[in-house]
SERO-4910 file (N, C-alpha, C, O; in steps of 0.05 Angstrom, whole numbers):
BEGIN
 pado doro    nc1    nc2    nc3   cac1   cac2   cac3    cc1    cc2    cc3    oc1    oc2    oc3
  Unk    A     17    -24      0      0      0      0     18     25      0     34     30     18
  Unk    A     15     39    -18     29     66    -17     31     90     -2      9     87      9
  Unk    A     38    108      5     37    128     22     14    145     17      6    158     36
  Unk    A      1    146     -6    -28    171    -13    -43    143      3    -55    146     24
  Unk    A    -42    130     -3    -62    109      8    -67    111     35    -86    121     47
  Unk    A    -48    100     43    -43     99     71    -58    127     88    -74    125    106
  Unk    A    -49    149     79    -59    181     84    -82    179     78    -95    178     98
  Unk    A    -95    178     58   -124    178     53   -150    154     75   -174    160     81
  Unk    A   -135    133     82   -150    117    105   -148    126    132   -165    124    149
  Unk    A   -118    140    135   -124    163    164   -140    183    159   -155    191    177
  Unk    A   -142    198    131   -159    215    134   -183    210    135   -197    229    141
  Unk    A   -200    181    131   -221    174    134   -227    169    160   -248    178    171
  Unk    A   -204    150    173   -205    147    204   -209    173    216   -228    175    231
  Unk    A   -195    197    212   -198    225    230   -228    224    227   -243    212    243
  Unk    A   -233    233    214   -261    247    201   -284    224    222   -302    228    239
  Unk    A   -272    200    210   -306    184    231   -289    188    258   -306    196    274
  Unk    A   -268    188    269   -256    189    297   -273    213    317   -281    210    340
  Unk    A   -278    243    297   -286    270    302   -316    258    308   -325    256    331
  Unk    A   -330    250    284   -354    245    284   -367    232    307   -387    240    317
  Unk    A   -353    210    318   -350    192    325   -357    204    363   -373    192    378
  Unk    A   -343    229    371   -345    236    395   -362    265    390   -368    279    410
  Unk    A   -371    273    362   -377    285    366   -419    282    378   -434    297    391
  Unk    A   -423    257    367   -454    251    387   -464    271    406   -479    290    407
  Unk    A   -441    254    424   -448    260    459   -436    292    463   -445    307    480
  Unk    A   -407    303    438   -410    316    457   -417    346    449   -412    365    463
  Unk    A   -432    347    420   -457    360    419   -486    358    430   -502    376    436
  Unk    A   -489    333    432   -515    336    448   -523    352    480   -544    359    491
  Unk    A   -498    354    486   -509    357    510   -507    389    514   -494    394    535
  Unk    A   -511    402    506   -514    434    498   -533    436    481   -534    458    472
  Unk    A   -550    419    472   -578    418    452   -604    412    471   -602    391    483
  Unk    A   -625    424    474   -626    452    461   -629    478    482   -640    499    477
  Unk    A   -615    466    511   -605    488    525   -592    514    524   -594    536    536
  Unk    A   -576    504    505   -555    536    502   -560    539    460   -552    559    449
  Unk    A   -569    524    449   -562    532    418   -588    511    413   -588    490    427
  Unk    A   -605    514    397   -621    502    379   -609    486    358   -591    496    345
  Unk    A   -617    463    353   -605    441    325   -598    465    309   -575    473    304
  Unk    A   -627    476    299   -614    499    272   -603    521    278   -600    539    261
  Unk    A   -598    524    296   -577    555    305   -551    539    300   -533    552    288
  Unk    A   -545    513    308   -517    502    315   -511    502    292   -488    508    287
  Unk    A   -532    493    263   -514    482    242   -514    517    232   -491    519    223
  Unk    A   -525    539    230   -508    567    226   -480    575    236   -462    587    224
  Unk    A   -479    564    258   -452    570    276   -435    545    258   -415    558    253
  Unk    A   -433    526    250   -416    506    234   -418    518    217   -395    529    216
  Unk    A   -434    528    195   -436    533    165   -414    560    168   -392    563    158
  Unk    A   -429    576    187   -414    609    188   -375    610    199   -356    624    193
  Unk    A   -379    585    219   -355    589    227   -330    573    218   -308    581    226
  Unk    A   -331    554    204   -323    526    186   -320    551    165   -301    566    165
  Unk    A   -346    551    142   -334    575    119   -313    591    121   -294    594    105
  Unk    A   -318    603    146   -299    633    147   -260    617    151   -240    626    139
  Unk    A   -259    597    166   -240    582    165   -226    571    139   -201    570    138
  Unk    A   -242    563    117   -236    554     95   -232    577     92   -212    587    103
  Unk    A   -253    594     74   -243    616     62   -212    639     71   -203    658     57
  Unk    A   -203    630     97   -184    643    111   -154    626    101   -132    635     97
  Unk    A   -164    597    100   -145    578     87   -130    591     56   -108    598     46
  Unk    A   -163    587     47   -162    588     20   -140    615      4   -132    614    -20
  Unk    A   -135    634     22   -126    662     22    -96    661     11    -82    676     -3
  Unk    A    -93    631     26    -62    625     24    -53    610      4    -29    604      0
  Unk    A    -74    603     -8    -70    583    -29    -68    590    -60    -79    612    -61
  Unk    A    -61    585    -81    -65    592   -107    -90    593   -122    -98    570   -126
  Unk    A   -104    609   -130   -134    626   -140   -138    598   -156   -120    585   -166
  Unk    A   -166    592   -156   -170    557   -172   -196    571   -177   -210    579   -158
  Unk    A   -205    573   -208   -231    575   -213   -250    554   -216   -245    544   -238
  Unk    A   -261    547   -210   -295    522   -219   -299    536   -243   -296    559   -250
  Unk    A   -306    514   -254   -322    511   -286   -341    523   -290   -349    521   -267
  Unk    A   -357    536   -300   -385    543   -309   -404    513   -298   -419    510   -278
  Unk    A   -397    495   -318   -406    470   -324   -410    456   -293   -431    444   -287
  Unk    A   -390    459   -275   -389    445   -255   -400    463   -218   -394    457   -195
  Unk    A   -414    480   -227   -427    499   -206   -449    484   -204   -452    482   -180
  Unk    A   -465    474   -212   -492    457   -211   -479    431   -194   -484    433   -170
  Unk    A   -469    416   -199   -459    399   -190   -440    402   -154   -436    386   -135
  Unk    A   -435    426   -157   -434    435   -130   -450    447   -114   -449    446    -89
  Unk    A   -472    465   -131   -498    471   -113   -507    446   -109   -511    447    -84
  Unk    A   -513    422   -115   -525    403   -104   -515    386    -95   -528    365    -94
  Unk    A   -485    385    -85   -467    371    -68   -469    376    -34   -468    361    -15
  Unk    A   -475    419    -40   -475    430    -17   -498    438      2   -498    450     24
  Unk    A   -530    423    -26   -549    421    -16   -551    395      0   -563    393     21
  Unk    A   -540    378    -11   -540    351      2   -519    349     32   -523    338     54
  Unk    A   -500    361     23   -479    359     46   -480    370     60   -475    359     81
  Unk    A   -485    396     59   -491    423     79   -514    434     86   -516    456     97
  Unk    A   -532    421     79   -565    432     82   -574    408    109   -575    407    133
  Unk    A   -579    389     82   -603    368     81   -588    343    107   -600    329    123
  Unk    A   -565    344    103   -544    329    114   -550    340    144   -567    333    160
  Unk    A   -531    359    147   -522    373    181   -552    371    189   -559    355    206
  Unk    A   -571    392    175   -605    399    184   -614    372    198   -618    371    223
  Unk    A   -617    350    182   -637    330    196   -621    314    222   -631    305    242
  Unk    A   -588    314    211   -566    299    241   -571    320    266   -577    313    288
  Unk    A   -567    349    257   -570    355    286   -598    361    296   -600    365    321
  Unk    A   -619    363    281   -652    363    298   -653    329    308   -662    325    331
  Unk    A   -646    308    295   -642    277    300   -634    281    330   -647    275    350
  Unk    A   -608    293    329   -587    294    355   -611    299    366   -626    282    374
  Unk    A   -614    327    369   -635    340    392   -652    326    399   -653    326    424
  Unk    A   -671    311    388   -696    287    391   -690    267    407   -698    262    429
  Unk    A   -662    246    384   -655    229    398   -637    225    413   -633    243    430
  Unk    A   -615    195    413   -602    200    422   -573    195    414   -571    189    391
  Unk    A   -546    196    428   -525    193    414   -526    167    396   -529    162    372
  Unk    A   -520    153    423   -511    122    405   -542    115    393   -538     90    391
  Unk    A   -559    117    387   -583    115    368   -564    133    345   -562    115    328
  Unk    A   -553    150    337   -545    173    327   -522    155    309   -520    151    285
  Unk    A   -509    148    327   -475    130    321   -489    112    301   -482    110    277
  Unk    A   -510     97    313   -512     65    305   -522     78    274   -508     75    254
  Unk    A   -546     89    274   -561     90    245   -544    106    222   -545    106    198
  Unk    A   -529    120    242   -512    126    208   -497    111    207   -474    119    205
  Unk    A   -503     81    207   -473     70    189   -501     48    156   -493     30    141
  Unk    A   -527     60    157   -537     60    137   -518     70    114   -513     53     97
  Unk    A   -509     93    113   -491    112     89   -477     90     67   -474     90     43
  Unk    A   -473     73     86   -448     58     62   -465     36     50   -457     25     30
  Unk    A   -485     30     58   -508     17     36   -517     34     16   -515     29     -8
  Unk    A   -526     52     24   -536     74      4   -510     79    -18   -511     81    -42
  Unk    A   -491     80     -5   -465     95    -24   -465     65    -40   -469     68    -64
  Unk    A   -463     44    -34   -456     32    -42   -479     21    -70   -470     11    -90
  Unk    A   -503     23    -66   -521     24    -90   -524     46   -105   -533     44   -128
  Unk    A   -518     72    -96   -509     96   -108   -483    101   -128   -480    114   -148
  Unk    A   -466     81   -112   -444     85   -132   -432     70   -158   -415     74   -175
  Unk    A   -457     46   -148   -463     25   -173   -480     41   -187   -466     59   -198
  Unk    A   -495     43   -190   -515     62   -208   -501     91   -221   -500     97   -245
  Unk    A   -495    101   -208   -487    117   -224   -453    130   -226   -445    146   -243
  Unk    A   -440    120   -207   -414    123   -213   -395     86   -228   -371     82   -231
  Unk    A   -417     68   -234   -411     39   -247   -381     36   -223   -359     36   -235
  Unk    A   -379     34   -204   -365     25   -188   -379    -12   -178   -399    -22   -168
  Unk    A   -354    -20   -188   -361    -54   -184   -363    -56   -163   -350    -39   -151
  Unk    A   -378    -76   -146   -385    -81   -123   -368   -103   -113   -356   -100    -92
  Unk    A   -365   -134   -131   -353   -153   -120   -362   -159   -104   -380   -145    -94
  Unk    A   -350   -194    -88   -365   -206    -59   -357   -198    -37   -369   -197    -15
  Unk    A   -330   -188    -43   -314   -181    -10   -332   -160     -2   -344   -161     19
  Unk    A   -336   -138    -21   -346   -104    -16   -373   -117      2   -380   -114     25
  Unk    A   -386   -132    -20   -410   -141    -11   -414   -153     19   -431   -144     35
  Unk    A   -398   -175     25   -404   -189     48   -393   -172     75   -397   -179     99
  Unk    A   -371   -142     64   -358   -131     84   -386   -108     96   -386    -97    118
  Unk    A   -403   -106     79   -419    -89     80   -444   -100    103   -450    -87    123
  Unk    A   -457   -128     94   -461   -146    105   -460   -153    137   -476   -152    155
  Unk    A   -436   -160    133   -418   -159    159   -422   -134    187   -428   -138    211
  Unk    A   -415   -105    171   -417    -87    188   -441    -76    201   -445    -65    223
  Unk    A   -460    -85    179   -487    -83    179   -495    -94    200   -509    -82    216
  Unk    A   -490   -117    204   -496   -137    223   -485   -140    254   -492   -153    274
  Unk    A   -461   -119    250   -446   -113    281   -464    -84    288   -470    -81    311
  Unk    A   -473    -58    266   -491    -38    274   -515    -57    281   -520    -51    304
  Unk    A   -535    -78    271   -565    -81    278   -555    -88    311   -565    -77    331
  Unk    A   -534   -109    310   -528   -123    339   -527    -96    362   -541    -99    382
  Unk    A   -516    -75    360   -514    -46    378   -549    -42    376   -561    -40    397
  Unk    A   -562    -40    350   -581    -31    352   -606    -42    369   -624    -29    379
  Unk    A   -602    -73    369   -621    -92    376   -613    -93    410   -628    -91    429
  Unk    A   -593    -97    408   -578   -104    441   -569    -86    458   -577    -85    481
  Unk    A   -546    -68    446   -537    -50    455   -542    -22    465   -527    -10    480
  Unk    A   -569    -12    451   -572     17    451   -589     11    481   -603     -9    484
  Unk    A   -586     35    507   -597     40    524   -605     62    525   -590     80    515
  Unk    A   -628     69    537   -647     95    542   -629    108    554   -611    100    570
  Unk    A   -634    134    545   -621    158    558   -639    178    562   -662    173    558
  Unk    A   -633    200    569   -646    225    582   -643    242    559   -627    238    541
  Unk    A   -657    260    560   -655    290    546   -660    275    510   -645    279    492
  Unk    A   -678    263    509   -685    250    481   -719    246    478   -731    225    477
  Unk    A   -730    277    478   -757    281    477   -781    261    458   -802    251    463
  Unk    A   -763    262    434   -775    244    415   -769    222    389   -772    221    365
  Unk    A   -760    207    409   -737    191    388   -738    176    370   -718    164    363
  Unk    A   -771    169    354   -779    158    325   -772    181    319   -752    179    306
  Unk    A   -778    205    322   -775    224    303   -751    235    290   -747    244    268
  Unk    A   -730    231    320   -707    235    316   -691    215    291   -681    224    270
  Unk    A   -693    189    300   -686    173    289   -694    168    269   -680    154    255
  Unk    A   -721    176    257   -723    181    220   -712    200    210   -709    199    186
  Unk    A   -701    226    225   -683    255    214   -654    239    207   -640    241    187
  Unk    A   -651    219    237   -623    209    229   -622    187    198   -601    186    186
  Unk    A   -640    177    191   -648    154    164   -637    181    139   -617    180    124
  Unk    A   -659    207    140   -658    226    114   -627    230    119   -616    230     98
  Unk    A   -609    235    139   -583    246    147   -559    220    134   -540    228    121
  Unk    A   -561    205    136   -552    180    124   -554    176    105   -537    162     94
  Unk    A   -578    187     88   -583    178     56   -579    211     46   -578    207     21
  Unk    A   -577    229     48   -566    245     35   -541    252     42   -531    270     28
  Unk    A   -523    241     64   -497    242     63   -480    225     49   -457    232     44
  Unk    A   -493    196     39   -482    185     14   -484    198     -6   -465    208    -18
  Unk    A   -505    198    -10   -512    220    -41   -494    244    -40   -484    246    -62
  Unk    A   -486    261    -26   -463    275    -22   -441    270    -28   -428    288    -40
  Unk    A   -426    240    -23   -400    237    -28   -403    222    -51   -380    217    -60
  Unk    A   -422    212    -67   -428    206    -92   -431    232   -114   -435    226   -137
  Unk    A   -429    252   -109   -437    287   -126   -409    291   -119   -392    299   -135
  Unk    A   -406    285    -97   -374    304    -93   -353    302   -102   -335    318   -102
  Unk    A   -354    270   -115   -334    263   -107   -320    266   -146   -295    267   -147
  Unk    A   -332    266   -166   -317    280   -193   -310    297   -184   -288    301   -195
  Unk    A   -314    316   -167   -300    342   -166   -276    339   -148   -254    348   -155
  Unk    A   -280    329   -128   -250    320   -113   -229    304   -132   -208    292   -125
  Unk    A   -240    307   -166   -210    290   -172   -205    317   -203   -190    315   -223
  Unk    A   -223    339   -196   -207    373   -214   -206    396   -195   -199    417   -205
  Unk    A   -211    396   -169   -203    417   -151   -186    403   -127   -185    380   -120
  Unk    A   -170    430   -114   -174    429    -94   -183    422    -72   -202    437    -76
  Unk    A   -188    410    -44   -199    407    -22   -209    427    -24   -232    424    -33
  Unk    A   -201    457    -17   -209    472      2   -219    492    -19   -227    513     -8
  Unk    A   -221    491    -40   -237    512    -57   -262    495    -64   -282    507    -71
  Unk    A   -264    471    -62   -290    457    -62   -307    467    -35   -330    477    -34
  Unk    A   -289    459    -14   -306    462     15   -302    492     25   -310    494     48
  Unk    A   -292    518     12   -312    537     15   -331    544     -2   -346    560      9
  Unk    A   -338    540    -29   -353    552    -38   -379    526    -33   -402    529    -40
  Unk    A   -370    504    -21   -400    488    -12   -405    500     14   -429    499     21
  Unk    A   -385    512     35   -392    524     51   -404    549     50   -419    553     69
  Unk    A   -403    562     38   -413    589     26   -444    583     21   -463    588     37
  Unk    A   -446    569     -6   -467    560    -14   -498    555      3   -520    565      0
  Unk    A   -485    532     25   -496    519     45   -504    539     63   -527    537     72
  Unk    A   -490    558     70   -498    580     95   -527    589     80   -549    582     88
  Unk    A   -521    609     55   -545    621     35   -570    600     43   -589    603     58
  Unk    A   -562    582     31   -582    561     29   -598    549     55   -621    541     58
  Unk    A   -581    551     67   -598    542    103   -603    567    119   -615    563    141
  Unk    A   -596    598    112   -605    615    127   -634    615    131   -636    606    154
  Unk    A   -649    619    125   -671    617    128   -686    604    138   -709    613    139
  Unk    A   -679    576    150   -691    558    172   -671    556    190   -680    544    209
  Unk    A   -644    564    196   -626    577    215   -628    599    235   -627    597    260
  Unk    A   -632    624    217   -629    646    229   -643    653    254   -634    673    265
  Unk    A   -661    641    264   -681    652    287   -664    643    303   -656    658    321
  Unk    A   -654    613    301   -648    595    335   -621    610    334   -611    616    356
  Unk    A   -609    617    311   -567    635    317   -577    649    339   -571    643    362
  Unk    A   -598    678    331   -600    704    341   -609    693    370   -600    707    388
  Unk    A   -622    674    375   -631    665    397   -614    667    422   -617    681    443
  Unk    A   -597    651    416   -580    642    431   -554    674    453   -542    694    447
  Unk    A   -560    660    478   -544    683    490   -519    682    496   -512    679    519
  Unk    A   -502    686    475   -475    693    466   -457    698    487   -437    684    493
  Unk    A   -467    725    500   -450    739    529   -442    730    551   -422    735    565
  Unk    A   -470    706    553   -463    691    584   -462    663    575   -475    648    589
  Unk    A   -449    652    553   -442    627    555   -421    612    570   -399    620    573
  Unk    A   -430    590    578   -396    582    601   -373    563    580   -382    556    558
  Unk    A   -355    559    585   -340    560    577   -346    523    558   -344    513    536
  Unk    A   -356    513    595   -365    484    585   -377    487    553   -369    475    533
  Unk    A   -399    505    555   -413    504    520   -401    516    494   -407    510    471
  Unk    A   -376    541    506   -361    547    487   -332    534    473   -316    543    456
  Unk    A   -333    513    488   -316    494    478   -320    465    463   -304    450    452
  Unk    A   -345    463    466   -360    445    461   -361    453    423   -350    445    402
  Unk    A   -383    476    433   -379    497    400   -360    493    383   -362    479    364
  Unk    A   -337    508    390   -305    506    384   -300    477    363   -295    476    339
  Unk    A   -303    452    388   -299    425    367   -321    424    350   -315    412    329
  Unk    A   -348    433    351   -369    429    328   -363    444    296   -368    434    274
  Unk    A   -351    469    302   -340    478    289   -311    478    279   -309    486    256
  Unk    A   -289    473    291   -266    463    277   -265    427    271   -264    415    249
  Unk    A   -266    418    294   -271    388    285   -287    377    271   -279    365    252
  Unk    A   -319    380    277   -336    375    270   -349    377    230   -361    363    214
  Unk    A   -341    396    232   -346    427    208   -325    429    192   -326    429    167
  Unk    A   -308    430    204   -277    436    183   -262    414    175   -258    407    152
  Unk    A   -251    399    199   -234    390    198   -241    348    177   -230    331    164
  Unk    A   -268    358    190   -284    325    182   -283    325    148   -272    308    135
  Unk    A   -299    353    136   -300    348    106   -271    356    101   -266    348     78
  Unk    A   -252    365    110   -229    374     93   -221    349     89   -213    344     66
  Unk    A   -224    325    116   -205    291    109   -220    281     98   -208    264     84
  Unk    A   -248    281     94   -266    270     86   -268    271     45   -274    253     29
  Unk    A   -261    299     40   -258    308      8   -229    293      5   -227    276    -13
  Unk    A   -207    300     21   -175    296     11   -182    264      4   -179    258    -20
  Unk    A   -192    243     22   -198    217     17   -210    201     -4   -206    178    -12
  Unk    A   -230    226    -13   -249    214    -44   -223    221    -64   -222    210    -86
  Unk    A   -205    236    -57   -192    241    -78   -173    217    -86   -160    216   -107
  Unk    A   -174    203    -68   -151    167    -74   -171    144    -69   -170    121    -77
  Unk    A   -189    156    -52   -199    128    -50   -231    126    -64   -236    148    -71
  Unk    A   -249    111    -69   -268    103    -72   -287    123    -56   -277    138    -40
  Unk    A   -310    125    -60   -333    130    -56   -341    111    -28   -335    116     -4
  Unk    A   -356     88    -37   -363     59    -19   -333     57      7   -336     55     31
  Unk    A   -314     59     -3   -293     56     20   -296     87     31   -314     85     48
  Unk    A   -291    100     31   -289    129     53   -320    122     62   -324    131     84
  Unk    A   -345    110     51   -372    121     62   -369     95     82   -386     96    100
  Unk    A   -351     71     82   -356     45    102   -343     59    133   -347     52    156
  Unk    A   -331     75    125   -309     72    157   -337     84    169   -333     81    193
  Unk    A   -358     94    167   -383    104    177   -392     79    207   -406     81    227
  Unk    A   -375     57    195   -386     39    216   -373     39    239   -381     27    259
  Unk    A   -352     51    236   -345     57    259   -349     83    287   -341     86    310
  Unk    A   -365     99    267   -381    121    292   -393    105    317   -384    110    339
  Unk    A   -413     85    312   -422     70    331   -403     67    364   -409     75    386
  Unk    A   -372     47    351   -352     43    363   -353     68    373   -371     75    389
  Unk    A   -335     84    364   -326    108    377   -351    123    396   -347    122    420
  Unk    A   -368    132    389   -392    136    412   -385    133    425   -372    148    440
  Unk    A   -394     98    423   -398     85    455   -368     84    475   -369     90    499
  Unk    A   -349     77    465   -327     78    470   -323    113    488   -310    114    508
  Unk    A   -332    130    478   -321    157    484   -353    163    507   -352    184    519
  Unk    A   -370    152    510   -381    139    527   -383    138    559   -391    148    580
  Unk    A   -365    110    542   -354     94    573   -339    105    585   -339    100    609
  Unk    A   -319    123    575   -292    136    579   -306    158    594   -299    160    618
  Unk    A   -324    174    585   -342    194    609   -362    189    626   -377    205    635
  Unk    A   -361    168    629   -384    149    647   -408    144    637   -422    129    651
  Unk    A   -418    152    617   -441    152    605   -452    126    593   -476    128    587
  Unk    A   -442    106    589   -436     86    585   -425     58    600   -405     62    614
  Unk    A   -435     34    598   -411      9    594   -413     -3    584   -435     -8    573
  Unk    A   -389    -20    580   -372    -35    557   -384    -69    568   -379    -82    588
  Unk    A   -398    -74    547   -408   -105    555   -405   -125    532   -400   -115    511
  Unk    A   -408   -152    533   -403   -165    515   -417   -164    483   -407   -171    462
  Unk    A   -443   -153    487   -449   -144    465   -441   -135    448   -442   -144    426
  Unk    A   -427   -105    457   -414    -82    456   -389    -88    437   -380    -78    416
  Unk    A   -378   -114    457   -349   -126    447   -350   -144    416   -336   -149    396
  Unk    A   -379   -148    428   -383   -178    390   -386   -154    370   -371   -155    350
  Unk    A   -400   -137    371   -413   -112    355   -387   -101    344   -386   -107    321
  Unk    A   -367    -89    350   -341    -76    351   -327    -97    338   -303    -90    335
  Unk    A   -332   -121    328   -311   -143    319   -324   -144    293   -310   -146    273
  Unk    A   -347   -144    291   -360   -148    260   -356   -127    251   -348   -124    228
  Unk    A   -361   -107    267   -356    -73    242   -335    -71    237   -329    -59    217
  Unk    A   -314    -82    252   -289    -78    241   -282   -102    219   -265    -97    201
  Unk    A   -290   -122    219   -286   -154    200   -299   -129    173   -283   -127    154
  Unk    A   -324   -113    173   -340   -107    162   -318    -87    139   -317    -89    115
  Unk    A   -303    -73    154   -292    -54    150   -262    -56    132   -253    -40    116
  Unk    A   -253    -80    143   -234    -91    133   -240   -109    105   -224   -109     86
  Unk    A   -259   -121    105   -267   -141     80   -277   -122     63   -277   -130     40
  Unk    A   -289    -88     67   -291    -66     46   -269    -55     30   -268    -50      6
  Unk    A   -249    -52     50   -229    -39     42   -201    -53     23   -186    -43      7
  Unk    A   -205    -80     33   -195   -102     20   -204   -104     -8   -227   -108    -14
  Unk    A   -175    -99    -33   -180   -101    -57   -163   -114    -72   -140   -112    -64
  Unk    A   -165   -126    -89   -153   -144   -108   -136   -144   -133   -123   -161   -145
  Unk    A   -141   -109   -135   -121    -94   -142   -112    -71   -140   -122    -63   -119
  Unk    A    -96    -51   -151    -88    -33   -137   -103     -8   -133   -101     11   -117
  Unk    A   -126    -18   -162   -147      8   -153   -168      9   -132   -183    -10   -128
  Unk    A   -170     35   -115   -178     44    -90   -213     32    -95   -230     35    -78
***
């Protein structure tokens, strides 16, 4: 395996690693101190301004005529439809309900990317898919326990289903363009885009929110939603489509679950039981029999 390779599977690992803690540790500032749709303004507004601050330093890269459509509806999907239904989901439900159902994405990507990107599927992809599937139902069936501060959690948990199927569809639009731009001239002007586009079911819960007397606990929290969360996730998340596959960057999704619960237990919120342990062995068998290829293309 070569060194872009190698880089491109950490950058997938970062990205679900972020995701991964970020559950629990956005939820718990929802919707006490920031509203679902105030939070994803503060990601769109404060993530953009980051790129675009990147971007300053970098060499001027124009988009196509031809290929602006194709990014308005990357950043409808990725930055709207995506963040909108994960964080009202968050708010409703709960983390690890949150963890477990998005690892749907890599089914979707994976009939998404047969269809229209003719990406071969094969048995390994297939049975790795299978596999992980089967270590998420096991968390879902066994593992998930009731928690607090989760008002309405069918509801939540169908926001989290639309959040999962248009975040495949996302890295299926995105991902021709991650192989003629830049990272970061893609992910500001989808950031840009996305703000325009979500102000308007945003703007009330931003202004809402009382800025002056926040404690530090919730302004740090913020901080990772917006650099980790916001920035740092699509920057590894784009650099990765650019070497690897579609279906492989959308599998490591199975590992949010893991990480959750894991980041969890580690704050007491959680424990680690044998369930827990069989579940964590198939997503990873899952994860490994995806990524596993037969030849050298990603």
């Amino acid at each position: 395996m070569n060194q872009k390779k190698i880089s491109a599977y950490l950058a997938a690992f970062g990205a679900t690693l972020i995701y991964g803690l970020n559950h629990t540790i956005a939820k718990v500032i929802m919707p006490d101190y920031i509203g679902a749709y105030g939070f994803i303004m503060l990601r769109l507004l404060g993530a953009g301004l980051l790129f675009w601050l990147v971007s300053s330093f970098l060499p001027k890269e124009r988009i196509e005529t031809q290929d602006y459509f194709r990014l308005f509806f990357a950043a409808l999907l990725g930055m709207c439809i995506n963040m909108l239904m994960f964080f009202k989901g968050l708010e409703l439900s709960t983390p690890i309900n949150s963890g477990v159902i998005i690892t749907i994405s890599p089914i979707m990507v994976l009939v998404l990317s047969y269809f229209f990107l003719r990406e071969p599927i094969g048995w390994r992809k297939t049975l790795g898919i299978f596999v992980g599937f089967a270590g998420a139902v096991t968390l879902t069936v066994f593992g998930a326990e009731k928690q607090v501060n989760a008002p309405n959690i069918p509801v939540g948990n169908a926001l989290f289903l639309i959040n999962s199927t248009s975040y495949a569809a996302y890295l299926i639009v995105m991902k021709p363009l991650t192989q003629k731009y830049h990272t970061i001239t893609l992910m500001k002007w989808a950031f840009l885009i996305g703000f325009f586009l979500s102000f308007p079911v945003t703007v009330s819960e931003f202004l809402a929110v009382k800025w002056s007397i926040l404690p530090f606990e919730v302004i740090w929290r913020m901080g990772f939603v917006v650099v980790g969360t916001s920035f740092l996730t699509y920057l590894f998340n784009v650099y990765a489509l650019k070497i690897l596959s579609a279906t492989t960057v959308g599998v490591f999704i199975y590992l949010q679950p893991i990480l959750t619960i894991l980041y969890a237990v580690m704050t007491g919120n959680d424990v680690l039981d044998v369930v827990k342990i069989i579940a964590t062995l198939l997503i990873f068998c899952g994860v490994y029999l995806v990524s596993l290829k037969k030849t050298s293309k990603a």
